[in-house]
C-alpha positions as CSV (number, residue, x, y, z in Angstrom):
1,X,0.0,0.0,0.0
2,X,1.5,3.1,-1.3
3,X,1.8,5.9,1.6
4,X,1.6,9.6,0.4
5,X,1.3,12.0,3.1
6,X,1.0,15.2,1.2
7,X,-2.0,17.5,0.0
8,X,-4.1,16.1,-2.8
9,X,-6.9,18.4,-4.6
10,X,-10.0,18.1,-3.3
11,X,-11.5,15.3,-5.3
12,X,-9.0,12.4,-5.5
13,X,-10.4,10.8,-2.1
14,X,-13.4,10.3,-4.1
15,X,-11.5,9.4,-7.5
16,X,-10.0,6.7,-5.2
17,X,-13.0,5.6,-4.0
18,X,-14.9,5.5,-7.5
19,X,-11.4,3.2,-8.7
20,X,-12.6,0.9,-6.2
21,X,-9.6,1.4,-3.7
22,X,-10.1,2.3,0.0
23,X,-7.9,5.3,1.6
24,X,-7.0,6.6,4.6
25,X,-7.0,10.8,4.9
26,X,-7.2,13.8,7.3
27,X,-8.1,17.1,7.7
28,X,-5.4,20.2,7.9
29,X,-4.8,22.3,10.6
30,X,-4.0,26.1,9.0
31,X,-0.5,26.1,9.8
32,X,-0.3,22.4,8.5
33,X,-2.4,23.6,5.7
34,X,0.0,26.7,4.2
35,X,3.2,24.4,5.0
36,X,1.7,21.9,2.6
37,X,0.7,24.4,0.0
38,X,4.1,25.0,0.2
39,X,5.4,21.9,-0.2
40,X,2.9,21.3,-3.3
41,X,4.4,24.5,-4.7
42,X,8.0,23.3,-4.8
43,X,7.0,19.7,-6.2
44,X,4.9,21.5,-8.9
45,X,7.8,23.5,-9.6
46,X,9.6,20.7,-10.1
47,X,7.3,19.0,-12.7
48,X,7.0,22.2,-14.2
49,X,10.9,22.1,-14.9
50,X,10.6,18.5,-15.6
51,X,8.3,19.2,-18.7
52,X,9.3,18.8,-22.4
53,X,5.9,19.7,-24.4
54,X,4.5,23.2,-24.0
55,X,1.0,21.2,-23.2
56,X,2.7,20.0,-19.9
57,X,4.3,23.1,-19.1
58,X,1.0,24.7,-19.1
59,X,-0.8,21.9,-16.9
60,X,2.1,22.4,-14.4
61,X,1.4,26.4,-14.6
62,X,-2.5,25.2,-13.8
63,X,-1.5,23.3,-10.6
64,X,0.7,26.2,-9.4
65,X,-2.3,28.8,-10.7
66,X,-4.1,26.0,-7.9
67,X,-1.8,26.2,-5.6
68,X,-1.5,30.4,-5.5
69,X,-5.3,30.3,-5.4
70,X,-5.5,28.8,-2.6
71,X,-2.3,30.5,-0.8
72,X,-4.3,33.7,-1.3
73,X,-7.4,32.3,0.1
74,X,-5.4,31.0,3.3
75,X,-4.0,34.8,3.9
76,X,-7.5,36.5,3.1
77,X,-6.4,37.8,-0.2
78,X,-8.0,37.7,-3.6
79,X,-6.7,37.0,-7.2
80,X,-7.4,40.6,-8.1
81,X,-5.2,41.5,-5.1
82,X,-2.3,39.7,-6.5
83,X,-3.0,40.9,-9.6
84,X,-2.9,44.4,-8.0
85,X,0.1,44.1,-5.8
86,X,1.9,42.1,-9.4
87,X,0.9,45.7,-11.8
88,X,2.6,47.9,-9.0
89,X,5.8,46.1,-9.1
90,X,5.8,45.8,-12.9
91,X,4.6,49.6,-13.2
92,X,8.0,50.0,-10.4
93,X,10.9,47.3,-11.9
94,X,9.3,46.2,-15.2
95,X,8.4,42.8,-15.9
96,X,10.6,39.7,-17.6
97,X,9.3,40.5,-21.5
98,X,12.3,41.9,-22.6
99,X,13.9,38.8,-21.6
100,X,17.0,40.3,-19.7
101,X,20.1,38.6,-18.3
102,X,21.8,40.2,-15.6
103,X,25.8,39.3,-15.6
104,X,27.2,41.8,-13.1
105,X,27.3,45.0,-11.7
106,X,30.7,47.4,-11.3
107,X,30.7,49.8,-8.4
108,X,32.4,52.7,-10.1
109,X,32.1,54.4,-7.1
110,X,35.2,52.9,-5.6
């Protein structure tokens, strides 16, 4: 019997279930809860790296879209107040469209 002990979206207990298979689950605390978001990010991360077809890239970007979804809903934030807080520090630094690579920076001051 495979062992798992991480955070699964909210309708694999019952995918289980309708595969015939019998499971064994609990519910979260909140400080459990954002460490395991956490956790999920990385390993989504990780398959998002992992990834070789832009399909999979993007299903990767969905689970982390997920995951920050719910991140937001744990700290009493919306999507538009991401989307808020993300337009204030492009309007401030720029974004990553021009597709810059930093190599170094000289202190001429010295």
């Amino acid at each position: 019997m495979p062992t798992y002990n991480k955070l699964v979206r909210d309708r694999i207990p019952e995918i289980i279930e309708l595969s015939g298979k019998t499971y064994n689950t609990r519910l979260l605390t909140e400080d459990e809860y954002i460490i395991e978001i956490n956790k999920k990010m990385h390993e989504e991360l990780a398959e998002y790296e992992g990834t070789e077809t832009p399909d999979d890239a993007i299903e990767e970007l969905a689970d982390l879209l997920e995951l920050i979804h719910a991140s937001l809903a744990h700290y009493g934030a919306s999507f538009e107040d991401l989307e808020k807080v993300r337009i204030e520090k492009a309007e401030k630094r720029g974004g990553f469209d021009e597709q810059i690579f930093l190599i170094d920076v000289q202190d001429d001051a010295l």
